[in-house]
N, C-alpha and C positions, 0 to 999 in steps of 0.2 A: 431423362429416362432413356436408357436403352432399347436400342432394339428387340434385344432378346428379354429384357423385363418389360415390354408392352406384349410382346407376344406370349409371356407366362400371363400378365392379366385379362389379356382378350379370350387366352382358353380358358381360362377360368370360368368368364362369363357365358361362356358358349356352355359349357356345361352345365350351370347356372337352367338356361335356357334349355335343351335338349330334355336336361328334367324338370319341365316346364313348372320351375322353380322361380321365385320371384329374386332375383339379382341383388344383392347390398346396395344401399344405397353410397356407401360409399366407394363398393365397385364401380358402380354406374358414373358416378362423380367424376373419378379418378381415368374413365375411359375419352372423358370430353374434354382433358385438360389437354393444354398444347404440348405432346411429347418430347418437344425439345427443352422449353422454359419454364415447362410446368402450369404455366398462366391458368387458374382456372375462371376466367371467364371469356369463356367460347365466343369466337366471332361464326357467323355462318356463310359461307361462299359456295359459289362453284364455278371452279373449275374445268377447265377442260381434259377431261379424261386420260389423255396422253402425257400432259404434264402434269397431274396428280402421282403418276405412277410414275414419273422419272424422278419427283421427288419422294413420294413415300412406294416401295414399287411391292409389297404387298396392297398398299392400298387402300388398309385400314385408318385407325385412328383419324384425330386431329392434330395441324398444327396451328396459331395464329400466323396473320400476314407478315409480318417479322419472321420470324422463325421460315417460312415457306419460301423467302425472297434469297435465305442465306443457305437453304438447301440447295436452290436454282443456279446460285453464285452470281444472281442479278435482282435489280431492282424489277418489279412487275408489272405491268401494262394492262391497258382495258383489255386488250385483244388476250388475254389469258385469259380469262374470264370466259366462261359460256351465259347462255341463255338464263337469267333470273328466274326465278323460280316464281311462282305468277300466286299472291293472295285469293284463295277462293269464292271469299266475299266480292272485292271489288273487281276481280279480274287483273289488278295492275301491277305491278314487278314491284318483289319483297326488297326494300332499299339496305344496304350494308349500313349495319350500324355505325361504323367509325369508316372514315375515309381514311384512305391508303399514307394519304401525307400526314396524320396525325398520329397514327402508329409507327410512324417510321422515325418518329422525334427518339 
């Protein structure tokens, strides 16, 4: 997907939202896929805020860590990564579902 056809579906949904209207599900779907490869099932990360926006530099959408690595024009590193995102029950850091070397096959 293109740039300019993620940002016709993002307004979309904003609109969607502002008429505090409930969203398609299939818009909502289509908003979590990896906008480069389409992948629809979403890895969850984060990033370091500086390099999210050198690679996507509105900001928005998702990509998967493939797609993210070939925006960057490199392979990724722990140290891009920020702070895990902490499970409210247990207190302990949310684990990535797939490690970095097995997406990269």
């Amino acid at each position: 997907m293109t740039d300019a056809e993620f940002e016709k579906l993002d307004a979309a949904a904003h609109a969607y939202l502002r008429r505090g209207r409930r969203m398609p599900s299939g818009l909502a779907a289509r908003l979590v896929r990896c906008r480069d490869c389409d992948r629809d099932d979403p890895e969850f990360y984060m990033l370091k805020r500086d390099l999210w926006l050198q690679a996507v530099p509105t900001g928005r959408g998702c990509l998967c860590l493939v797609c993210l690595a070939k925006r960057l024009g490199r392979p990724l590193v722990a140290e891009d990564f920020g702070d895990p995102p902490v499970e409210k029950r247990s207190g302990r850091p949310v684990a990535l579902r797939r490690g970095l070397e097995e997406r990269a096959r």
